[in-house]
N, C-alpha and C positions, 0 to 999 in steps of 0.2 A: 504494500500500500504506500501511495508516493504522497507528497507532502503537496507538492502541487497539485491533487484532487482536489483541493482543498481552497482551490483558488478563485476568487468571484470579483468580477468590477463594481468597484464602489466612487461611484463623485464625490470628489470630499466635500461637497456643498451639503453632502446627506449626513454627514457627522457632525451629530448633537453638539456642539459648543458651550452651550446652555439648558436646564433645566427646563421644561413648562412652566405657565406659573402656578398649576396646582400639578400636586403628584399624578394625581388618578386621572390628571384627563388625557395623557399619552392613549397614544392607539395600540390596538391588541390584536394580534396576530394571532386565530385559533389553527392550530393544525391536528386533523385527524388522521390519526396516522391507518384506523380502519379504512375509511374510507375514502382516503388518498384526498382530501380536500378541504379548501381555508375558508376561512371566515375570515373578515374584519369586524372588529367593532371599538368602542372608547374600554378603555381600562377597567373603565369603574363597571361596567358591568358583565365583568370576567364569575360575576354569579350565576349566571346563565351560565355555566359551563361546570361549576360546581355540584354539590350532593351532598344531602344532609350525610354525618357521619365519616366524610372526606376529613383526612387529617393535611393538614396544610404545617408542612415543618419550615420555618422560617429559620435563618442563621442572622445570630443577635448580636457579632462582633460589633466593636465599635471604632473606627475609624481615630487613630490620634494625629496628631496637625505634624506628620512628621519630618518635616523640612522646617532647617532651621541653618541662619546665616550670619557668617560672622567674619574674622580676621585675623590672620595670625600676625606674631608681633613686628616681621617684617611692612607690614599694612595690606599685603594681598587677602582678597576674599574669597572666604573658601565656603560654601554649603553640605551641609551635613544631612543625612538622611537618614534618620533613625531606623532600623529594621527590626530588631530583637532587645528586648530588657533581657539580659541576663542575671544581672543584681540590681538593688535599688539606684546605685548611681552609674550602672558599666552597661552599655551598651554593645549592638554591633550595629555599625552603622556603612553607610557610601560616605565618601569624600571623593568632594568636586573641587579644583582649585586649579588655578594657571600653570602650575606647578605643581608634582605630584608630592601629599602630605609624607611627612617620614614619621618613625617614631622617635615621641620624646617630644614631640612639637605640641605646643598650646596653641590653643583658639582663643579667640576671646567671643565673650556672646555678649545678648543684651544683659540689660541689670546686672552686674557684675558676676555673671555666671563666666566659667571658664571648661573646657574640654579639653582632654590631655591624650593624643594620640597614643597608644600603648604596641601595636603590631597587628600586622595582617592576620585574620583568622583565613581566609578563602580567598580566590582570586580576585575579587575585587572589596572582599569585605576585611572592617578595621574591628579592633578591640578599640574605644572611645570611654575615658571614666570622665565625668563631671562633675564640677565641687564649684560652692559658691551660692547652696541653697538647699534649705530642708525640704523645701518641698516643689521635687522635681514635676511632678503632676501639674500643679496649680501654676510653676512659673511655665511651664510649656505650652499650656492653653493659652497663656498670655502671648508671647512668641512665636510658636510655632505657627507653620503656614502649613493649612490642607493642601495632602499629597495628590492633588486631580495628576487623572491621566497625560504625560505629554503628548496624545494625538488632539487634546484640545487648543492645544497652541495658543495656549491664552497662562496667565499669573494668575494665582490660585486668590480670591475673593472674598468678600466679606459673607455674601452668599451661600458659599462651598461648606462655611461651617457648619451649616444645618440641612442643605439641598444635598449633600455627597456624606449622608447619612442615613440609615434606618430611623424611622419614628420608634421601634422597638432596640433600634441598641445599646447593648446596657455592660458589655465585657470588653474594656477598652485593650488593641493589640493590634487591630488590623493596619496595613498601613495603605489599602485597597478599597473601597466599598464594593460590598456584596449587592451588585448593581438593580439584581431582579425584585429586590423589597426597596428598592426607591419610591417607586410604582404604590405603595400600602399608605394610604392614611388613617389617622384613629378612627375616624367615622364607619371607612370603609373594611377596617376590620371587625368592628363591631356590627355591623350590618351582617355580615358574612355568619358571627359567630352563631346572631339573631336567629339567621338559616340551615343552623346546625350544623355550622362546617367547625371541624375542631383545629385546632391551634398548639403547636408546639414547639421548644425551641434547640439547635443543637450552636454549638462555637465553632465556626475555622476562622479562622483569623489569615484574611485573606495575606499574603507576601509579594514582593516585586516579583515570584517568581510567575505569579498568573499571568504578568503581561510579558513574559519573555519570549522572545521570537523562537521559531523550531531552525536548528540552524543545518540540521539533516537533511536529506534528500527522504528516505524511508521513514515513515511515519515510527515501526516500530526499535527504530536507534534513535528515538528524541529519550532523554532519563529526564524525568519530572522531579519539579522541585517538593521540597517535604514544606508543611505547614499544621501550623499546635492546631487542636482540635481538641473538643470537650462534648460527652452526650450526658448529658443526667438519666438517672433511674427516673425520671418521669418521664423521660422523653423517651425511652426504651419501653418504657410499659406502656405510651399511647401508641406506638407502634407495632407492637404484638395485639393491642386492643383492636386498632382499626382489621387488623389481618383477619382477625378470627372472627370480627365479623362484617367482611366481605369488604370492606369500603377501601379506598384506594389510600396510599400514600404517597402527596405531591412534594414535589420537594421544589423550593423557592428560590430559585437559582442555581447554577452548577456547582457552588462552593457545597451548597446543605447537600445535593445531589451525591457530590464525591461522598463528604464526611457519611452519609448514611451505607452508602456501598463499602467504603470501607472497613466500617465496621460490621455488617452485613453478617448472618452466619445462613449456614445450608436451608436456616426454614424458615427463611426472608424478614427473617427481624434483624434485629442488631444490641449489640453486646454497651451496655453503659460503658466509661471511663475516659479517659484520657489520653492523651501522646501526641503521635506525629504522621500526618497521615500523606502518603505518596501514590495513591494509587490514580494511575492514567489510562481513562477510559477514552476507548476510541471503535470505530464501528469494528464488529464481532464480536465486541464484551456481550454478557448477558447481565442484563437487572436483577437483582436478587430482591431488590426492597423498592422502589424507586418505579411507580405504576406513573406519572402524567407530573412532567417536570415546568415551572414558568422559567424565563430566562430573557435576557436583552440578544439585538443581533452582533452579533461577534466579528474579530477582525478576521480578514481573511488567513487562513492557515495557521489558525489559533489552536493549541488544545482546547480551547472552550469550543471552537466552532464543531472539533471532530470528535467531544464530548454527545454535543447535541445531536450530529447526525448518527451517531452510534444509538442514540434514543429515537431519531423520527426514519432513520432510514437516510444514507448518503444524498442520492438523485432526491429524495422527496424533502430534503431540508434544504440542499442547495438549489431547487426548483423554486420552492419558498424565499428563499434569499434573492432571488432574480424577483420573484414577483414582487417581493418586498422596495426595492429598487425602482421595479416600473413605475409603483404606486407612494413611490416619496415618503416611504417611513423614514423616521430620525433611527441612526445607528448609532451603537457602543455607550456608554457609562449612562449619558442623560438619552438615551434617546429611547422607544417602543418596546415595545414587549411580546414575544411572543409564547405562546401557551399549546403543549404537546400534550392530546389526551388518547 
């Protein structure tokens, strides 16, 4: 399977830039994967498509502002891109600078915070400790600038810190939003729940690695990047509940998608706890948990995009992706949604 199946023309006129200015009123792309055929309609009424007793797993990570800019004492400026807490003050982070950082080098940040290069962990990632404040959390919200995608070609906004968010997330780590619950307002999930769809929630905390290009020819020589991931015994047991009886379980984006496959066992549930989850689905997997997935349109020869045709069928998602195109859907982070049942 070659990388370039995978390949679709996109105008960049058709990528989102921007938000709607309400969530719910993006348009919704339904695809029946029985019946070989789409629907359109607005977002918000993606209940039509729903079923009492549907378990709708949403992923609650939370997005942290994680760029952040400063100077070393030379006066060049360097950007930092937080990736992983490892301890309360030690990060692993990117550094961007005119010159590549070394160890032993200080940053200097805003409010007299300071970042002390320590050594490369991985080919492009740093060990970073910072001192000059008890409370890393609260000076960073201050600080730091939301990580928006760079296909939006634009500086990240005052906007980004509530729009490049779930209204449900609540476990801060990600340095991505989990694009497909952009789309969910409180109204609109409570409406939903009104109709007996049930609600539940798992963690991946998305990574820079989701947007990384596949830099192979063969789909199956890409190796997937790993990302933390957390399911509760609640969230396990409304998934053995929904199974047993009969009702589907959606998963609300690719990130929930992965985390519940991966934890997945032989008799289509999945196992509570924690770790690191690396599994890369691409067409031929088989679902074990994961019956009618929502999702944004993806960049061309993305694992996200050969995530989802592994779910609707190669030709019939990139069939969808062409039509999606003729018909001016918005693409990637802010843009449309579509819905595999």
């Amino acid at each position: 399977m070659l990388v370039k199946d995978f390949r679709f023309a996109l105008p960049d006129e058709l990528i989102a830039r921007y938000p709607m200015p309400e969530r719910d009123q993006s348009r919704l792309m339904v695809l029946d994967r029985c019946r070989q055929d789409m629907t359109e309609a607005s977002f918000n009424e993606i209940g039509q498509w729903l079923k009492a007793g549907d378990l709708l797993v949403l992923n609650n990570t939370r997005v942290i502002p994680a760029r952040l800019f400063g100077s070393k004492e030379t006066g060049g400026r360097v950007e930092i891109f937080l990736l992983e807490q490892l301890e309360p003050q030690l990060w692993r982070c990117l550094l961007k600078a005119s010159k590549p950082c070394r160890p032993g080098q200080l940053i200097r940040l805003p409010a007299g915070v300071a970042a002390l290069v320590l050594e490369r962990c991985g080919e492009q990632d740093w060990l970073v400790r910072f001192s000059g404040t008890d409370d890393f959390d609260g000076w960073l919200s201050q600080v730091g600038q939301m990580p928006i995608p760079p296909y939006l070609n634009r500086e990240s906004e005052e906007l980004d810190r509530e729009r490049y968010q779930t209204v449900y997330a609540a476990e801060p780590g990600a340095v991505a939003a989990p694009t497909a619950g952009l789309h969910f307002t409180p109204r609109l999930l409570d409406r939903l729940r009104a109709q007996g769809i049930v609600t539940a929630a798992v963690t991946l905390h998305v990574g820079l690695g989701t947007f990384q290009p596949v830099r192979v020819d063969r789909v199956q020589d890409h190796v997937i990047h790993r990302e933390r991931y957390g399911i509760p015994p609640e969230t396990a047991a409304a998934v053995a509940a929904a199974k047993q009886r009969g009702s589907r379980v959606i998963a609300v984006g690719t990130t929930a998608c992965r985390t519940l496959e991966y934890a997945a066992t032989d008799a289509g549930t999945v196992t509570a706890g924690r770790g690191e989850a690396d599994i890369f689905i691409y067409p031929g997997y088989r679902f074990k948990v994961v019956d009618a997935l929502l999702t944004n349109f993806h960049l061309p020869e993305s694992t996200l995009l050969m995530l989802v045709a592994a779910f609707g069928g190669t030709e019939f998602v990139l069939s969808a992706y062409r039509e999606a195109v003729s018909r001016r859907f918005r693409f990637y982070s802010y843009g449309d949604a579509m819905l595999l049942v």
